[in-house]
C-alpha positions in Angstrom: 76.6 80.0 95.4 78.9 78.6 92.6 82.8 80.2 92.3 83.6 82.0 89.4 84.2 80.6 86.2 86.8 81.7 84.0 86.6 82.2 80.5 90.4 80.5 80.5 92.1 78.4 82.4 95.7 78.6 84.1 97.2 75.8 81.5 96.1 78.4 78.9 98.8 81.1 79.6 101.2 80.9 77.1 105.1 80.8 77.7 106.5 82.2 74.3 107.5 85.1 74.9 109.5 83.9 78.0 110.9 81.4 75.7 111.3 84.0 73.6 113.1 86.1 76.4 115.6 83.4 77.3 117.2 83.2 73.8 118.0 86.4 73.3 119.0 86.9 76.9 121.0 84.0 77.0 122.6 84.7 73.6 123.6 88.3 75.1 125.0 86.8 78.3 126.9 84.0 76.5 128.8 86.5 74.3 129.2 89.4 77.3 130.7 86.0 79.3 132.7 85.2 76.8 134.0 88.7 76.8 134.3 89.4 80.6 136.6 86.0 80.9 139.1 86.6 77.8 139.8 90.4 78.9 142.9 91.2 80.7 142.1 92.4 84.4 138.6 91.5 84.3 138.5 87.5 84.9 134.9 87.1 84.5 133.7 90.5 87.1 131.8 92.8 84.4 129.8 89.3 84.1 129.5 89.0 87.3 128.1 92.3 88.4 125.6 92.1 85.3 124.4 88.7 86.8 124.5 90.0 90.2 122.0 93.3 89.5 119.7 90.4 87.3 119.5 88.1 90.4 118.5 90.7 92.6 116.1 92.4 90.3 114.3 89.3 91.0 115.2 88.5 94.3 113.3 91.2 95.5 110.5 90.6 93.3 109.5 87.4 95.4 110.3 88.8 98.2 108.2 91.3 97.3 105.0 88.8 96.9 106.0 86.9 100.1 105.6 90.3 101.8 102.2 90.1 100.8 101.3 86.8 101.2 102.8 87.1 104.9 100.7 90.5 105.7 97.6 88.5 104.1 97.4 86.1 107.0 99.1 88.1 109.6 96.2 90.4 109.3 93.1 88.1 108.2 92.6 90.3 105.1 89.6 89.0 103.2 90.3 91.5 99.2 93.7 90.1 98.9 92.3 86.6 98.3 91.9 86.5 94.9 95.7 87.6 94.5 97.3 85.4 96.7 97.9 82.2 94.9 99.6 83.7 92.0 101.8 85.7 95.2 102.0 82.2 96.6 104.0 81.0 93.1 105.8 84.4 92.5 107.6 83.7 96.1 108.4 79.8 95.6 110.4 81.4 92.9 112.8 81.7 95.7 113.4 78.4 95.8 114.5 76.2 94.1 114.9 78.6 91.2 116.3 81.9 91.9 118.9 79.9 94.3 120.3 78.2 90.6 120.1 81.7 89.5 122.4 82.6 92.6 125.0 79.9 91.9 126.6 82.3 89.3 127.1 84.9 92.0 128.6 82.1 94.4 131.0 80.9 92.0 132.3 84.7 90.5 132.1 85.8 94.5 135.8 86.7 94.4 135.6 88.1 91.7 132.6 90.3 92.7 133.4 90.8 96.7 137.0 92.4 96.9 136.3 91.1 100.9 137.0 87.3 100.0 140.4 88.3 98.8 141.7 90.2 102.0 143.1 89.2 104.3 141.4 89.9 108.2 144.7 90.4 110.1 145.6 93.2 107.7 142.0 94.7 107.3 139.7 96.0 110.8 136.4 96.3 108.3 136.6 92.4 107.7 137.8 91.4 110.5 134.7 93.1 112.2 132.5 90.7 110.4 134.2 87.6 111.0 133.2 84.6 110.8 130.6 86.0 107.7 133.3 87.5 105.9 135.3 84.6 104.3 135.0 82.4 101.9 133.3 79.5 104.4 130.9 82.0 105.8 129.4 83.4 102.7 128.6 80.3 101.5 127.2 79.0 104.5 125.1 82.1 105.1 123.6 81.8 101.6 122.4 78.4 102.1 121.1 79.5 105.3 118.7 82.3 103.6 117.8 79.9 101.0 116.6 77.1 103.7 114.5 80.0 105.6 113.3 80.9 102.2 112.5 77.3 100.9 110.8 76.2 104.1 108.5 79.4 104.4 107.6 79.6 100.7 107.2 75.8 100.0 104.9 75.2 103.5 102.5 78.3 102.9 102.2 77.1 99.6 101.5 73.3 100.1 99.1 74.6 103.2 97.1 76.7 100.7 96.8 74.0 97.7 95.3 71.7 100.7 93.0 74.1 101.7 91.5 74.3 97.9 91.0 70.0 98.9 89.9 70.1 102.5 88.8 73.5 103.2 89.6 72.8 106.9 90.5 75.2 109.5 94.0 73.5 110.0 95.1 74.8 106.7 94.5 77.9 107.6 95.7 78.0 111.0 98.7 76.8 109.3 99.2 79.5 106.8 98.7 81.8 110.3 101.4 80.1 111.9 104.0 80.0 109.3 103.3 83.7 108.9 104.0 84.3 112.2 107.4 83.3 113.1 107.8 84.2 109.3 107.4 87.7 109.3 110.3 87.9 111.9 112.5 85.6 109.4 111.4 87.5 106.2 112.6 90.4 107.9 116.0 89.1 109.1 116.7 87.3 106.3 115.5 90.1 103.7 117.7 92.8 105.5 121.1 90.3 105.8 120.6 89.1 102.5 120.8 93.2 101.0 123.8 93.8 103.5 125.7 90.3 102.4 125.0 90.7 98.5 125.1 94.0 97.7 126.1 96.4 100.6 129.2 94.3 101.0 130.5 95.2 97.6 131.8 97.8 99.1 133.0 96.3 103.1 134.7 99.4 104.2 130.7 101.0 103.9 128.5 101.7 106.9 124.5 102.6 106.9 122.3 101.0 109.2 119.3 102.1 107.1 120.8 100.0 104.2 118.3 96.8 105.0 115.1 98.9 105.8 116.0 100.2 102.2 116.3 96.9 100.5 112.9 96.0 102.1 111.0 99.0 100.9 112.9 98.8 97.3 111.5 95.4 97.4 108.4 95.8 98.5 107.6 98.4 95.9 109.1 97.0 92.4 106.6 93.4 94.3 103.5 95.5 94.4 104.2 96.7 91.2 104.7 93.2 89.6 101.6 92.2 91.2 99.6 94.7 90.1 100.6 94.2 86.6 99.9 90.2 86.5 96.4 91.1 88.3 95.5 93.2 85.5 96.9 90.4 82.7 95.5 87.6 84.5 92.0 89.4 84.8 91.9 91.0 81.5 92.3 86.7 80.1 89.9 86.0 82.1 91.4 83.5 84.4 90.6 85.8 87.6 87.7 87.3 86.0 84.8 87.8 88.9 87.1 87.1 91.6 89.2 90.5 91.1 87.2 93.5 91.1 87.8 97.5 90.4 88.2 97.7 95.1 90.9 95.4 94.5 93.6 97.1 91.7 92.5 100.2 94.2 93.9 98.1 97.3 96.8 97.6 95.2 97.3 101.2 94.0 96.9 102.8 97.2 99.8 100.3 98.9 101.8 100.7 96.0 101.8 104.3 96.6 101.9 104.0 100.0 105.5 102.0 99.2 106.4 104.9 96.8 106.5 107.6 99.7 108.6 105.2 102.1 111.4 103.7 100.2 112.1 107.4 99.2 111.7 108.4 102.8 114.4 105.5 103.5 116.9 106.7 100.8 116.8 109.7 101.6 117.0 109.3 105.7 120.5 107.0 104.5 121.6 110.3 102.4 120.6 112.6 105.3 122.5 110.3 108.1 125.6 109.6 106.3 126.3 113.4 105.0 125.4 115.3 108.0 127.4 113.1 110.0 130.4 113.8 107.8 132.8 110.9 108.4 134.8 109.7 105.4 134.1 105.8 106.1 130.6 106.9 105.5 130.3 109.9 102.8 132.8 108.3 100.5 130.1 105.9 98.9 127.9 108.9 97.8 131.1 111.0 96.9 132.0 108.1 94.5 128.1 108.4 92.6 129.0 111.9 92.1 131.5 111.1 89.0 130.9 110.4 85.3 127.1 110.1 84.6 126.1 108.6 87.8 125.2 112.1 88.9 123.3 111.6 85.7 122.1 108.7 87.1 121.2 110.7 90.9 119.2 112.7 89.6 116.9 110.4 87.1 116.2 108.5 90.3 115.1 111.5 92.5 112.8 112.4 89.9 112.1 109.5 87.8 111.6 106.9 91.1 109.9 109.3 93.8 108.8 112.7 92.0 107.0 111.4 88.9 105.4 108.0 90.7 103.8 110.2 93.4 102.6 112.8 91.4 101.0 110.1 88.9 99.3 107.9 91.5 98.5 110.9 94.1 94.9 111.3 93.0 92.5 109.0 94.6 90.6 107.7 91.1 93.7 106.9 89.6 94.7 104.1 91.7 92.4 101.9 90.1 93.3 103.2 86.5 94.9 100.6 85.3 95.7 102.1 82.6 97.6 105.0 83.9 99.1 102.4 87.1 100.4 100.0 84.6 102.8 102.4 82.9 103.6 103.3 86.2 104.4 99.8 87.3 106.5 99.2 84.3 108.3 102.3 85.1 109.0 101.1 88.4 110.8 98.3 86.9 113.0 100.6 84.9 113.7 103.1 88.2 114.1 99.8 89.9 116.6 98.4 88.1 118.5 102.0 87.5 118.5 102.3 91.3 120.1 98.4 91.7 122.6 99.7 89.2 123.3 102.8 91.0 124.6 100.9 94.0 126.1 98.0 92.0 127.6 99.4 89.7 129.8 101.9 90.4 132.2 99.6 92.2 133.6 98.5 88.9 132.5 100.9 86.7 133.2 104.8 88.7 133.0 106.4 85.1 129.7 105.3 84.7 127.7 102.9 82.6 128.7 102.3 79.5 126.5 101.5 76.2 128.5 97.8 76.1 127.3 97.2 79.9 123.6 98.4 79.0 123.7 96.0 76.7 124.7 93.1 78.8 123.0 93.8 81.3 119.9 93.9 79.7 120.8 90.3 78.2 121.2 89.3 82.1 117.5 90.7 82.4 116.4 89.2 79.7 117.7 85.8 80.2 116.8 85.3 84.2 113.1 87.5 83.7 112.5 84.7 81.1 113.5 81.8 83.0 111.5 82.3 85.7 108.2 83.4 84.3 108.5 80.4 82.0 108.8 78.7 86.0 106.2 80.8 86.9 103.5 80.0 84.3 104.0 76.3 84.3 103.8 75.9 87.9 100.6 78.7 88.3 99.0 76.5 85.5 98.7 73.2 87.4 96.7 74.4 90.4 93.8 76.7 90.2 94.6 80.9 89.9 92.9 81.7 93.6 92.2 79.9 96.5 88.7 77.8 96.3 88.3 77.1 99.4 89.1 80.0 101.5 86.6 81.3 104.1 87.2 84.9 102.9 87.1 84.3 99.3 83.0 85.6 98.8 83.7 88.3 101.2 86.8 89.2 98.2 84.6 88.8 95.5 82.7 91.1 96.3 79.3 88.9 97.7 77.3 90.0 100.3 77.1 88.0 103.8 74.1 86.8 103.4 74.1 84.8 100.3 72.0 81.8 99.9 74.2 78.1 99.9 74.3 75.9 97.5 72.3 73.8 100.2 69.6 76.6 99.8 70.3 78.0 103.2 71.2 81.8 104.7 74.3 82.1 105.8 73.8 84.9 108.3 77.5 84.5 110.2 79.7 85.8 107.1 81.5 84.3 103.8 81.8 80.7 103.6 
């Protein structure tokens, strides 16, 4: 049996709007730079925290896809085939690209972390976290995620493109293996990279749910990005017969699934931290009670639990894509309005102002851009799913016993 044809190919996606993206973006965050460095008691921070919300918008986006690609092989799926090679390019996003993206962050970091500038022997809460907290160790650390990152992303990756050559059972005893020590470095790294980058913005700060809640917030805005570019890339035709209506349901019902338990986690963090009652703890939500970020509270109880659930609860709509996409594009709002609600507010305990809005969508709009324009170029020089996969008739779709193109049953299962 022949694979699928599509009715365009990968090099046929088109990157103007990304283009398009990074030159109003960039002409936002020049200006908003320019700004931020030439005011008086700012020295470059307002940039700074608008870059660091854009980084980790995105951030957790791939980490978001390498949750999936991990759980693909972990658990031998056979309907998340068809998705996995664009997952595979969303998560090499991590590096080399979204660590340039990062170098911003690492060079404003004293301006950003108040943490760098103290100093241990007159502060317990640093010296706690010694030798991570300083200057040496934050740098170090970063490089540190981005080598897990790199080496997990770039081997699953090069494993599957040899698979679509060989079709050997190495590559995908290699994909298994990678997965498995990587799900326990996803996990470490994933949950230490939220603590060091934005949990720390505020040292003095303790929740232990704080990295289960970076996970799940993760997890969610990457099933919702996935979701969306499954629908695009079907609807041009370049995944058309290999994605099927089971499939956007798959999707819908984990996206959902993700819905319930980040909410869960930020509100078990809420639960623990005010019945406990200790003012190292409460003070964090205490400050989100001022100016409009109680505004900003209680858009997110509804606007990133109440209305999502309600929306996706019925079984048939999971498969909608025409009520899920809205959704999923919502998601990216409630995601980024949640980012800002714990970014934010360090700098800005009035609330957020139409000035930062504005800048900070320029910071969107300029990193978004930049690495979709990555994305398409490097999805459009292999093929859009795997070719070779042993699973990949059993995720179209095909019955077991399909006839070769030797003109033989295959009784055993999916070639």
């Amino acid at each position: 049996m022949s694979l699928p044809q599509s009715h365009n190919s990968p090099s046929a996606l088109k990157t103007t709007l990304p283009v398009g993206m990074m030159i109003l973006g960039g002409g936002i965050s020049a200006i908003g730079a320019l700004i931020s460095f030439n005011r008086s008691g700012d020295g470059g921070a307002t940039f700074g925290f608008a870059w660091l919300l854009a980084f980790l918008f995105f951030l957790s986006i791939a980490f978001g896809a390498l949750f999936l690609v991990l759980v693909h092989h972990l658990t031998d799926a056979g309907w998340s085939v068809g998705i996995r090679r664009f997952c595979e390019h969303l998560a090499a996003l991590l590096f080399p690209w979204l660590a340039i993206v990062f170098l911003p962050v690492a060079l404003l970091a004293p301006k950003i972390y108040p943490w760098l500038n103290i100093d241990p022997a007159t502060d317990n809460t640093v010296a706690a976290k010694l030798p991570v907290f300083t200057k040496p160790g934050f740098w170090l650390t970063s490089v540190v995620f981005f080598g897990i990152w790199w080496l997990l992303t770039s081997q699953l990756k090069s494993w599957s493109l040899k698979q679509d050559e060989a079709g050997t059972a190495e590559c995908t005893h290699k994909m298994r293996f990678y997965s498995g020590w990587g799900i326990v470095a996803f996990a470490l790294t994933v949950t230490f990279s939220g603590v060091l980058w934005m949990k720390s913005l505020q040292e003095e700060w303790y929740s232990a749910m704080h990295g289960v809640y970076f996970f799940a917030s993760s997890a969610w805005v990457g099933l919702a990005t996935v979701y969306m570019l499954a629908v695009w890339l079907r609807a041009r035709g370049v995944l058309k017969g290999v994605l099927q209506d089971s499939h956007f349901y798959h999707l819908g019902v984990i996206f959902f699934a993700f819905t319930v338990f980040q909410a869960y986690i930020e509100f078990a963090q809420y639960f623990v931290v005010w019945n406990a009652n200790m003012p190292q703890e409460t003070f964090w939500y205490l400050q989100r009670e001022k100016g409009s970020w109680w505004t900003v509270s209680m858009v997110l109880i509804f606007g990133h639990f109440l209305i999502p659930f309600f929306l996706l609860l019925p079984a048939k709509v999971k498969s909608n894509v025409n009520v899920v996409v809205p959704v999923c594009l919502w998601a990216w709002l409630m995601h980024a309005l949640d980012l800002a609600f714990n970014i934010w507010p360090v700098l800005r305990p009035e609330g957020l102002s139409a000035r930062l809005i504005i800048l900070q969508f320029g910071t969107l709009a300029f990193v978004g851009g930049f690495l979709a324009w990555i994305f398409l170029k490097n999805f459009s020089k292999s093929a859009p799913f795997p070719q070779r996969d042993p699973r990949l008739l059993e995720a179209m779709g095909v019955n077991a016993n399909v006839i070769s193109d030797l003109g033989e049953t295959n009784p055993g299962g999916a070639r």
